[in-house]
N, C-alpha and C positions, 0 to 999 in steps of 0.2 A: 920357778918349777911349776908345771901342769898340773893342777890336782885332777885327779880319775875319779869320776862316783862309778859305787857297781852300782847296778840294779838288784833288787834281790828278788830274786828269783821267784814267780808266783806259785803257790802247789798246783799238781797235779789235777784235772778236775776229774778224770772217769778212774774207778777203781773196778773191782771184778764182776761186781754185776752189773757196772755200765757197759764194759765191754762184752760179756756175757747177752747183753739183752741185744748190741749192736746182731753180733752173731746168728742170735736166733731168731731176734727180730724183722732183718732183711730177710733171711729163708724163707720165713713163714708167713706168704703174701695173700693176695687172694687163689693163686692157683691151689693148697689145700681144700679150697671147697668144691674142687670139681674132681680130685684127683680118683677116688673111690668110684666115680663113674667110669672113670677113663679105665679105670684098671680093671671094672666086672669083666669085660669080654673076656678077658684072661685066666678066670678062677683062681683058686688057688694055688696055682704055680707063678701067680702075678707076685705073689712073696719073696720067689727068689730072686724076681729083680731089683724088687727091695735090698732083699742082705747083700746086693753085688754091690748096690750103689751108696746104701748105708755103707759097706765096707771101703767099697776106693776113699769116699768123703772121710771115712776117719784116716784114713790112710795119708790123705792129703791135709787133713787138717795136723795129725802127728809133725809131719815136714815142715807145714808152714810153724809148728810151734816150734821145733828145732831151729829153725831159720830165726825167728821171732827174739831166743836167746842171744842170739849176737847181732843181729839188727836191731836195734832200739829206735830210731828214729820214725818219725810219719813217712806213712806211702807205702806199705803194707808187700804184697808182689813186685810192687814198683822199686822198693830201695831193695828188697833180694836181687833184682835183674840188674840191677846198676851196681849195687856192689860184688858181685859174679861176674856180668862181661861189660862191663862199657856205661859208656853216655847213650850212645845211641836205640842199644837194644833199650837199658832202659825206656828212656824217652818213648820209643814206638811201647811199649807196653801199657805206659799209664795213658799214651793218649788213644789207643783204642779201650784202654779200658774207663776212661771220661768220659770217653763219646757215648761208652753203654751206658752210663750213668746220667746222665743227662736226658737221654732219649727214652730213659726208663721212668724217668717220672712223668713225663703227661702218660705214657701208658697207665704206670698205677693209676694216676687222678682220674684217669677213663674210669677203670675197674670200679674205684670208689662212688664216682657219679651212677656207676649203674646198680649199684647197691641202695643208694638212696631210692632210685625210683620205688623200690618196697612198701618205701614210706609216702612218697609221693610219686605216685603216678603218671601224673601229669607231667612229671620234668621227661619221662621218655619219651614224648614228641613235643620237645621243645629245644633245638641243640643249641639254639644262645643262651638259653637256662643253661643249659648242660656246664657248657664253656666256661660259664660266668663262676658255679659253683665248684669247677675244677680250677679255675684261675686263684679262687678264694681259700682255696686249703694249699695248693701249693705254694703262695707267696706268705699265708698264714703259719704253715710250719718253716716255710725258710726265714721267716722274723724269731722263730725259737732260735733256729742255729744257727743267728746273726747274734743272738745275746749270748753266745757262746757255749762251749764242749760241756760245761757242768748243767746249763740248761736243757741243750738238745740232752741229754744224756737221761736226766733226772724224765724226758717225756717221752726217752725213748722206752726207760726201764716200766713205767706206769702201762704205756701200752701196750708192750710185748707180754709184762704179767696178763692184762684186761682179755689180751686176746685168744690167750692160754686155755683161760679160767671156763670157757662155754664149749673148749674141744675136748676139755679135759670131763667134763658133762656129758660128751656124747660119748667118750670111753668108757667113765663108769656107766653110763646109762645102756651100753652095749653089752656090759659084764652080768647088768642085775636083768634086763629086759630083751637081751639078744637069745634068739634062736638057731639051733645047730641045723632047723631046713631052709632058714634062709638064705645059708650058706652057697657059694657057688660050686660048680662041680670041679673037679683038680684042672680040668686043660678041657675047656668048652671048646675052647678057640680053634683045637684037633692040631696043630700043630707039634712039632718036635720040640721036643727041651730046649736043645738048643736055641732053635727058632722065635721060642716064647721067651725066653730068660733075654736075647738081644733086644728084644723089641721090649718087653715091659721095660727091661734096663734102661732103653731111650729115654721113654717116657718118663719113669723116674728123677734121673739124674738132675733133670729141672729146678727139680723139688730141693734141688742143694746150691742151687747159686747162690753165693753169698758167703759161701762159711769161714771165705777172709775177711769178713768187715770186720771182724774186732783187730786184725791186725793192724789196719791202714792209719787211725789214728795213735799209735804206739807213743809217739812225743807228748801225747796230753793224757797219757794215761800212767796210773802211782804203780812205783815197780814193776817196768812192762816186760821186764825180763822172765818174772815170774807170772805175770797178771797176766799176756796176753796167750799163752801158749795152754794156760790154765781154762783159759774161758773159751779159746777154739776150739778147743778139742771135745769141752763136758757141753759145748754148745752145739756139736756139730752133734753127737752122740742125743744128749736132749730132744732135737730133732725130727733125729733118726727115730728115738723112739715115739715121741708125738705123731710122725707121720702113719707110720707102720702100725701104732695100736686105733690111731683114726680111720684107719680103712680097714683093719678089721671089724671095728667095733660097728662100722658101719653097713657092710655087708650082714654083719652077723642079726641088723637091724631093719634093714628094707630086702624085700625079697628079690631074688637073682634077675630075675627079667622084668621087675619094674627099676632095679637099679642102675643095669645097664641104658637103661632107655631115658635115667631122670637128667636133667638141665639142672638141679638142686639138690642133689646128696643128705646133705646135710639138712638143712630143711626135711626133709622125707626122713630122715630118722629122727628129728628132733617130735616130729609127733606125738611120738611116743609119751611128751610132755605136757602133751594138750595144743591148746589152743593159742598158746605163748611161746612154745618150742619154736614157729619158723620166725619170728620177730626176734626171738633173741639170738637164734642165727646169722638174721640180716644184722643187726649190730655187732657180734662179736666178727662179721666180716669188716663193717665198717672199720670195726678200729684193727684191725690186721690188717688192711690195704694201707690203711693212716701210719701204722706205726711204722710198715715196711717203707713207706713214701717216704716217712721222717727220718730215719737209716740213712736212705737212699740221696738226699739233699747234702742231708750232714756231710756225707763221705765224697760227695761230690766238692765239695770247697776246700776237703783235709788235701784231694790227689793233685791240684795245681798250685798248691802253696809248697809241697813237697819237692814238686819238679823245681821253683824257683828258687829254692833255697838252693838246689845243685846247680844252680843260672842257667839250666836249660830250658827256662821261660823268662819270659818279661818279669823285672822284678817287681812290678806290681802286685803281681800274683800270692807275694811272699805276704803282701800288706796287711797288716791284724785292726782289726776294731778297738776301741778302750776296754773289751770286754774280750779279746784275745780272739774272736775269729776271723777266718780268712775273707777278709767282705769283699773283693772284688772277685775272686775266685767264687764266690757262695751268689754274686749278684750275676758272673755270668751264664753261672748254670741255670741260674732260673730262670734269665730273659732268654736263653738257649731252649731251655724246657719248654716256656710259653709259647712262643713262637712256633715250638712242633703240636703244641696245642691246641694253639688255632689253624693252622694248618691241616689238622687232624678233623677239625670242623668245617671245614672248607670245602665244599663239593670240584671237586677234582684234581684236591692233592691228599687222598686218604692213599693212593698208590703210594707216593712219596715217604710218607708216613713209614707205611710197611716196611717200604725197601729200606731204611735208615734201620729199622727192627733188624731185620735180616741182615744187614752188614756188621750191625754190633753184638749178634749172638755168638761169635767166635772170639770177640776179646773178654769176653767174661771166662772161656776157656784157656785160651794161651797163655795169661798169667799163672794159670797153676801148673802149666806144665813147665814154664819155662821157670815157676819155686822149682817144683821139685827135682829140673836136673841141675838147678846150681846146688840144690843140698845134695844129688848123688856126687856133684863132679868135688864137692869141699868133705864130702864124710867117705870117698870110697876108700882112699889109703891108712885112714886113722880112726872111722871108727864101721867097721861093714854092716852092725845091725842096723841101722842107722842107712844106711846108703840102702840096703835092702829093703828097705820102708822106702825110699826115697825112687827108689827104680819100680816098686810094683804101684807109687803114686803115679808116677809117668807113665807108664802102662796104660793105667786107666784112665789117666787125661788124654791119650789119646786116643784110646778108645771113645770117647766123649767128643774129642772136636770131628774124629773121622766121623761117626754117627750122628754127627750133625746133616749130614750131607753133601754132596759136592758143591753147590749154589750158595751154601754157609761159607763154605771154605773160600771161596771165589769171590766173594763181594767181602769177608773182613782180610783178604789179602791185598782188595782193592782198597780200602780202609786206611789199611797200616802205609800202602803205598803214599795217600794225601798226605799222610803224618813225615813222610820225609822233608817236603820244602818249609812246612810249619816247623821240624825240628830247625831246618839249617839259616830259617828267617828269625825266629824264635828267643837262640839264646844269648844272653847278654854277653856284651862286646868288651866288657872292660878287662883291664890285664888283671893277671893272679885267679889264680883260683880255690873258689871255697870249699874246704873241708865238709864231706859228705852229711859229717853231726853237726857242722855249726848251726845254729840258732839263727832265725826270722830277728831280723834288725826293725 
């Protein structure tokens, strides 16, 4: 007779404020530091594209946590669409939503190299420095999240607290040091309500990509039934209000028409603290670019280990380290990453660069709309408040991909298209098939 050993099972490694900090961690990039600028033209009606966009974001994060309860599994958007319609829809969703992921990290390591320049000068006219010091943090934080979910976790939580703690600075320092004429006038811009509430809404809604990272890792996180739906929603909410009390506090601190005109926000209100206020700006950038980069790696290795568990990739994909992460999945994003990195460095493929930007800004969108109508299409007959959350999230996910643009729309349609012979090259050939929960062998 055969004897069977189990394995026993190892814990969980991310609990609620790991997932918590994935959340707010990825949102909160470098584009906070320029956001207060982009928003003076608009005065204070630029608010209300805040609460539209604060509002869809909770709205969508409510669904994704709905969704969250009865999907437990890794792959966050990705296992809602595959357990909703299909193999296929699924599949085309995570792999436009990889491809943003991927392509999204030599951008951050751009942003982060041009924060350094602060300190050193010299690195802005030098782009093989550049390259070399963006090469050196991307493959330095993807050796975090090759030692696996409790390590990346543990640094992603340190950095998303680090990078809190100096905008949290500029808020109170707005509250005790901020002035009511600094203030901008309600609608400089002369436009219609209307008018002004679409356009800042654009602009805002940016400001929210991400607010499903804590979902995607669901399989390595303790109690994700209750953990993950917990931490999207107080994460996405957290945010919201960091963002919104950042630009006010910041208006209420640099004057209307030196704000609109600054390249540094923040820095221009940190004055306020002397001579050490723009330096500890530039740092608390740094580790906000760092921490959102180190998100952004992690989650990049969790979404093709997910697909192969459902054999709709190579099952290499599924293959874990001694230390439980995904290393071929985590080693192809980075040679993926670099490779746009140097490229990006490259005089005469920075077009290329762009255009890959430009085709993956609509799979960061399609994901949440296509959560939110599998939650309207499974809550509308059994539970409607629930589905009503789930149809005014869809609303405003599409509101979001249309306002992207036509030329958004048209190059991640052309996206999703490459992702068909990659699906149907892709998934593994062997007979039987695997149970959506089973477990990475």
């Amino acid at each position: 007779m055969e004897t069977q050993t189990t394995e026993v099972a190892k814990p969980k490694a991310i609990g609620f404020w790991g997932c918590w900090s994935l959340t707010v961690g990825v949102m909160i990039g470098s584009g906070i530091f320029m956001l207060p600028a982009v928003m003076a033209p608009y005065g204070l009606m630029g608010f209300a594209g805040w609460a539209l966009t604060a509002g869809g974001s909770i709205l969508l994060a409510l669904t994704l946590g709905r969704l969250a309860v009865r999907t437990t599994r890794t792959g966050g958007p990705y296992a809602y669409a595959h357990d909703a319609f299909g193999d296929l829809p699924g599949f085309l969703v995570v792999w436009g939503y990889w491809a943003s992921y991927w392509i999204s990290i030599p951008a951050v390591a751009i942003a982060f190299v041009g924060y350094v320049t602060v300190f050193v000068p010299a690195l802005g006219q030098a782009p093989v420095a550049q390259a070399a010091v963006a090469l050196a943090l991307i493959w330095g934080l993807g050796l975090v999240s090759l030692r696996g979910a409790s390590d990346a976790s543990l640094v992603q939580l340190i950095m998303t607290v680090l990078k809190i703690l100096p905008i949290l600075l500029i808020i109170g320092l707005g509250a005790v040091a901020g002035e009511m004429a600094n203030l901008p006038a309600v609608n400089p811009s002369g436009g219609t309500f209307l008018g002004v509430l679409a356009t800042t809404a654009l602009l805002t809604m940016w400001a929210f990509a991400g607010l499903e990272s804590g979902t995607i890792p669901a399989g390595e996180v303790r109690d994700p039934a209750r953990t993950v739906p917990r931490a999207t929603v107080i994460g996405t909410i957290t945010v919201a209000i960091i963002y919104i009390g950042s630009t006010a506090a910041v208006m209420a601190l640099v004057p209307a028409d030196q704000l609109a005109a600054s390249t540094s926000p923040f820095a221009d209100a940190a004055r306020h603290l002397g001579p050490w206020g723009g330096p500890l700006v530039a740092i608390g950038a740094l580790v906000s670019t760092a921490g959102a980069l180190n998100g952004i790696i992690f989650l990049s290795g969790q979404l093709p280990m997910a697909v192969a568990i459902d054999r709709l990739a190579p099952k290499f994909f599924a293959a874990k380290n001694g230390r439980g992460a995904p290393k071929y999945s985590l080693l192809i994003s980075l040679i993926l990453g670099s490779i746009l990195l140097i490229a990006n460095y490259s005089r005469g493929l920075v077009g290329a660069f762009t255009f890959l930007l430009m085709m993956s800004t609509m799979t960061l969108l399609a994901p949440l709309l296509v959560s939110a109508v599998a939650e309207l299409r499974h809550s509308w007959k059994s539970a409607r408040s629930w589905a009503i959350i789930a149809l005014l999230a869809s609303l405003y996910s599409c509101f979001a991909i249309f306002g992207s643009g036509l030329e958004v729309l048209f190059w991640g349609m052309v996206l999703m298209v490459i992702g068909l012979p990659v699906y149907y090259l892709g998934r593994q050939r062997e007979p039987g098939k695997v149970s959506p929960s089973a477990p990475a062998q």
